[in-house]
ZAVEX-362872 format. One record per residue (C-alpha): residue number from 1; residue in three letters; chain; x, y, z. Coordinates in Angstrom, 1 decimal, always signed. Layout:
<pts>
<pt gunu="NUM" lofi="ala" marke="A" X="X" Y="Y" Z="Z"/>
...
</pts>
This chain:
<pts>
<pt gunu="1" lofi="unk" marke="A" X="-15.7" Y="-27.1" Z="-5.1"/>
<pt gunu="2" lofi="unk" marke="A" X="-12.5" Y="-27.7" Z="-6.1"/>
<pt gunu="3" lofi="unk" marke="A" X="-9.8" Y="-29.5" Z="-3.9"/>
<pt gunu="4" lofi="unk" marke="A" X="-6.2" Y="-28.1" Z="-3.9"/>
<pt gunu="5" lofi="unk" marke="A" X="-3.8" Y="-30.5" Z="-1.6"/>
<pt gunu="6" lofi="unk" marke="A" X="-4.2" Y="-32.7" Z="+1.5"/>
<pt gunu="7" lofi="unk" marke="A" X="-3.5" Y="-30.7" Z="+4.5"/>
<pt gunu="8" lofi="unk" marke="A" X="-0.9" Y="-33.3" Z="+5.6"/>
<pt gunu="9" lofi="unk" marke="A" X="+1.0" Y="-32.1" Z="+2.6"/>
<pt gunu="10" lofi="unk" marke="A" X="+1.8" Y="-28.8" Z="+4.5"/>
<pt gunu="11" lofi="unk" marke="A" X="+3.9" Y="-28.2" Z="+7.5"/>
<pt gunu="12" lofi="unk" marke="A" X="+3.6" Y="-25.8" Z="+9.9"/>
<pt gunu="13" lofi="unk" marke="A" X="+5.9" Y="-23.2" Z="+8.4"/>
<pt gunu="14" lofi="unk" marke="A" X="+5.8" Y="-24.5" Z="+5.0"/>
<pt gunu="15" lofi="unk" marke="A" X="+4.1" Y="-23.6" Z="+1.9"/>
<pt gunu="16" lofi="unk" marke="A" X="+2.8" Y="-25.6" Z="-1.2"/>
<pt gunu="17" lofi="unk" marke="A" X="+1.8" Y="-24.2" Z="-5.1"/>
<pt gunu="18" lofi="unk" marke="A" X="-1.6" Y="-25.6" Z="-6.4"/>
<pt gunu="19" lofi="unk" marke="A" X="-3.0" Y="-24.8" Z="-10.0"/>
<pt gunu="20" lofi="unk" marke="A" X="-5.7" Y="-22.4" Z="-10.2"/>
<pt gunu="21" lofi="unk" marke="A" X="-8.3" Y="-22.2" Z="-12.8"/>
<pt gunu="22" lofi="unk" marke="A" X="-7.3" Y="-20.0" Z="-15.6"/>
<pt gunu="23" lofi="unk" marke="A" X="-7.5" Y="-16.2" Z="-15.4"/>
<pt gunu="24" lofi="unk" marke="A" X="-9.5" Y="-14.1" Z="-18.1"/>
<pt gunu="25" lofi="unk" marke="A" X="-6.2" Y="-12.7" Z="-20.2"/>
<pt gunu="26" lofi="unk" marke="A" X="-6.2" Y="-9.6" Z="-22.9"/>
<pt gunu="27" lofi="unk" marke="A" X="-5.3" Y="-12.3" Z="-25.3"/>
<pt gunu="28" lofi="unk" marke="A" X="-7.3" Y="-14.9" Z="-23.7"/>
<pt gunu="29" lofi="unk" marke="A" X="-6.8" Y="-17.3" Z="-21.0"/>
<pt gunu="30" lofi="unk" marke="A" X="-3.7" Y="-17.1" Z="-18.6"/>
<pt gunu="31" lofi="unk" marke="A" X="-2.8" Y="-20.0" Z="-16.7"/>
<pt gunu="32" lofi="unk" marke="A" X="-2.1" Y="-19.1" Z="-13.1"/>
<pt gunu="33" lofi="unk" marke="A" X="-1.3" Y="-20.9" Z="-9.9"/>
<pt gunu="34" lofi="unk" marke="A" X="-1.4" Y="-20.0" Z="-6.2"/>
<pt gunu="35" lofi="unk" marke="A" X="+0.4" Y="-21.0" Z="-3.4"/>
<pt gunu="36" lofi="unk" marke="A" X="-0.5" Y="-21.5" Z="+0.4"/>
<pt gunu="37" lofi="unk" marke="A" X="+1.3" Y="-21.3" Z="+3.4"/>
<pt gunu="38" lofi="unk" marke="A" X="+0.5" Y="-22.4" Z="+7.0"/>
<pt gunu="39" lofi="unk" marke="A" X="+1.7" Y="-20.5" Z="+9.8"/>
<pt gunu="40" lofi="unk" marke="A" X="+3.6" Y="-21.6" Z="+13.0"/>
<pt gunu="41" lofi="unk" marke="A" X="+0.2" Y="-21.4" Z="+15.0"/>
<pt gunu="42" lofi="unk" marke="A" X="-1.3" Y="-23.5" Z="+12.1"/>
<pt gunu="43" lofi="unk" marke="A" X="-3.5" Y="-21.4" Z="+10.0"/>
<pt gunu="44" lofi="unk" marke="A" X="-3.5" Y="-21.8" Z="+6.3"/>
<pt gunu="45" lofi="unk" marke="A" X="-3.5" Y="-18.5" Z="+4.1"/>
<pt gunu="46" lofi="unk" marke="A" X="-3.3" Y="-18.8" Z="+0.7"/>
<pt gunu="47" lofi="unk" marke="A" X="-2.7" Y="-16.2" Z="-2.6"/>
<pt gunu="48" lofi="unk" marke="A" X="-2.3" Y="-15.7" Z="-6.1"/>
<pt gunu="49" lofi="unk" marke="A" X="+1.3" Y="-15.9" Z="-7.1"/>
<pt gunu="50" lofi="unk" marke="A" X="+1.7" Y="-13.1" Z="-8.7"/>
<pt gunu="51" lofi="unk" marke="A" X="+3.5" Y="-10.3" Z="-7.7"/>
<pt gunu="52" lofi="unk" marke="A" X="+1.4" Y="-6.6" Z="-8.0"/>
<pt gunu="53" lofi="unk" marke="A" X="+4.2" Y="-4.9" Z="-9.2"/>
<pt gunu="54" lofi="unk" marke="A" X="+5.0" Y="-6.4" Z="-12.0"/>
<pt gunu="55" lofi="unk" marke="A" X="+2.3" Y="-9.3" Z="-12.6"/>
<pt gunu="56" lofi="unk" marke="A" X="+4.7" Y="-12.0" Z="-12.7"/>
<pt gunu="57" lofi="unk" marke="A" X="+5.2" Y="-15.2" Z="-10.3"/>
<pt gunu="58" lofi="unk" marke="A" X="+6.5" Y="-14.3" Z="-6.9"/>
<pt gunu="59" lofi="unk" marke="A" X="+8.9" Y="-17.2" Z="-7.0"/>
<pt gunu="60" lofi="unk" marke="A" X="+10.6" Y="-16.5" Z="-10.2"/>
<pt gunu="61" lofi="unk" marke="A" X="+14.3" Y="-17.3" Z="-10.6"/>
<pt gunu="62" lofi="unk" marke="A" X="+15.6" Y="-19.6" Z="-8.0"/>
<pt gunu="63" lofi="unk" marke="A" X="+11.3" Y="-20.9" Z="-6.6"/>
<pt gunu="64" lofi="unk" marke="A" X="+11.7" Y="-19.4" Z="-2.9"/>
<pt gunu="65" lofi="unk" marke="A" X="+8.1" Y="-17.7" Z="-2.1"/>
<pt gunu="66" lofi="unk" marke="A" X="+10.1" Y="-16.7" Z="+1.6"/>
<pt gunu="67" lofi="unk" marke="A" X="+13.2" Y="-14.8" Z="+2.7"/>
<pt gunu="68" lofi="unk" marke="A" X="+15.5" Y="-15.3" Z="+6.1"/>
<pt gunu="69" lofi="unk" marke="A" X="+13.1" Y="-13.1" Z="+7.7"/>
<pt gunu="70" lofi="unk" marke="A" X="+10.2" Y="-15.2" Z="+7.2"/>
<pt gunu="71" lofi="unk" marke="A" X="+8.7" Y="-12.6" Z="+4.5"/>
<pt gunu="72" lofi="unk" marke="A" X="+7.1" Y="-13.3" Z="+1.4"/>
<pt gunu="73" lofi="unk" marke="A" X="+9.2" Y="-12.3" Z="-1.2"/>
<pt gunu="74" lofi="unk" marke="A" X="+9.4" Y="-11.0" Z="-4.6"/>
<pt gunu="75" lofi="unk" marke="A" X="+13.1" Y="-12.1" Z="-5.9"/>
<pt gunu="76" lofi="unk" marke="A" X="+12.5" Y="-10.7" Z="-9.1"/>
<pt gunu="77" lofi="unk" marke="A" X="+12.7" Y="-7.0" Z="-8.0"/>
<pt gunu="78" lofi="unk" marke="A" X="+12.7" Y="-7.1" Z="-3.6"/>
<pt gunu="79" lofi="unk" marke="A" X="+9.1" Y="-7.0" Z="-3.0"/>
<pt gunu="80" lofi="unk" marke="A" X="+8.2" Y="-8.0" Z="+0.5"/>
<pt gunu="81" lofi="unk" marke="A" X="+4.7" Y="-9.1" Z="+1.7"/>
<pt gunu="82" lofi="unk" marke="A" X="+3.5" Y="-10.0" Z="+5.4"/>
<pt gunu="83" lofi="unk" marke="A" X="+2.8" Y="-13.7" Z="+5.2"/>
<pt gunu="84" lofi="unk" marke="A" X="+0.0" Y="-13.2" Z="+7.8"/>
<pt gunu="85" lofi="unk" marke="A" X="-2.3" Y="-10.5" Z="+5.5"/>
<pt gunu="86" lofi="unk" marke="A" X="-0.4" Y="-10.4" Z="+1.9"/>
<pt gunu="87" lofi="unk" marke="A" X="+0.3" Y="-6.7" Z="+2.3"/>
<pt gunu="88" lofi="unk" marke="A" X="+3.5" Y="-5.2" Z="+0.6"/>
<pt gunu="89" lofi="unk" marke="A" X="+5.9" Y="-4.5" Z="+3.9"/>
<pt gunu="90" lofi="unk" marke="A" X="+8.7" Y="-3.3" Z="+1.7"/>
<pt gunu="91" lofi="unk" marke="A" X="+10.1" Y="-3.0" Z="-1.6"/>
<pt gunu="92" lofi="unk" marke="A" X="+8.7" Y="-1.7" Z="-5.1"/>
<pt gunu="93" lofi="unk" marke="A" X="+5.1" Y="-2.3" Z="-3.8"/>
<pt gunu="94" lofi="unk" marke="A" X="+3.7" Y="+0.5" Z="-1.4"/>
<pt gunu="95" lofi="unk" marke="A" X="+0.0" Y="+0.2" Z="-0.7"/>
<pt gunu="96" lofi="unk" marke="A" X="-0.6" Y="-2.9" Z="-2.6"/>
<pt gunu="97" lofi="unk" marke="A" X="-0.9" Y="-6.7" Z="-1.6"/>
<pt gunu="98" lofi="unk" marke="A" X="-1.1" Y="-10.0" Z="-3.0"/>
<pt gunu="99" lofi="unk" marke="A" X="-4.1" Y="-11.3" Z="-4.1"/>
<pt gunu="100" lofi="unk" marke="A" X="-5.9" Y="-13.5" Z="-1.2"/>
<pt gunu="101" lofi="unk" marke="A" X="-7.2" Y="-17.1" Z="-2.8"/>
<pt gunu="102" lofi="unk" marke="A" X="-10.5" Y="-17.9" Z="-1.2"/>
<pt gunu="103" lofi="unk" marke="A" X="-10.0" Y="-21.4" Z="+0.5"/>
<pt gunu="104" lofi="unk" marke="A" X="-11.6" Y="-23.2" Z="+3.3"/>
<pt gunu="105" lofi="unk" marke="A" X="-10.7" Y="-26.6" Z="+5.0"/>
<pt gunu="106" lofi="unk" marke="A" X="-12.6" Y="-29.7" Z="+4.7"/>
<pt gunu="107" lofi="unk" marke="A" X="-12.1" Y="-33.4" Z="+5.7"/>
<pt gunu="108" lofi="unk" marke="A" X="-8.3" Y="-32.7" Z="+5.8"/>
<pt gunu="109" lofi="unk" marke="A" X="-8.3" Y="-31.0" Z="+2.7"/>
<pt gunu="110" lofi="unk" marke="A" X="-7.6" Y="-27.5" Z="+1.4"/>
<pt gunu="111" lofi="unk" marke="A" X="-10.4" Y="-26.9" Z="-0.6"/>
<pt gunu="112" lofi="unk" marke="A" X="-11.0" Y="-23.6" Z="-3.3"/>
<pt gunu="113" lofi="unk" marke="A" X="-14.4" Y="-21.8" Z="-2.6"/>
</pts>
């Protein structure tokens, strides 16, 4: 088991980025990181961030991971994803989603399974 963050570090409404292990690459490894986000009614969902329609990191350019409307969002190209599933809502990404990162809680903890 690998432990991401302290719970405490994570609002209700917020999010945090962790590092991930590194992802098998064409050219070898790729370093990757996710980020999790806790919802008003306080459960924590977390992903891979990286966007599916392009394979790069949700936050690029300015860092935001969410919009006004409380969406996940792609700023590189508009992608939108329901921060309660992942799935694309809107945006260059029909019938996709972002990739779920397997995570329990333990001991006040975020831990990676």
């Amino acid at each position: 088991m690998t432990k991401l963050f302290d719970l405490r570090d994570l609002p209700p409404g917020g999010s945090i980025r962790f590092p991930l292990p590194p992802l098998r690459g064409r050219f070898g490894p790729l370093s990757v990181e996710g980020f999790a986000h806790r919802a008003p009614d306080g459960a924590v969902r977390a992903w891979v961030n990286l966007c599916p329609h392009r394979a790069q990191p949700v936050d690029v350019g300015d860092g935001r991971l969410f919009n006004s409307l409380g969406e996940i969002e792609c700023h590189a190209h508009g992608a939108r994803f329901d921060p309660s599933s992942g799935s694309c809502t809107g945006g260059p990404c029909p019938g996709t989603s972002l990739q779920p990162v397997q995570i329990h809680e333990q001991d006040g903890s975020l831990w990676l399974d």
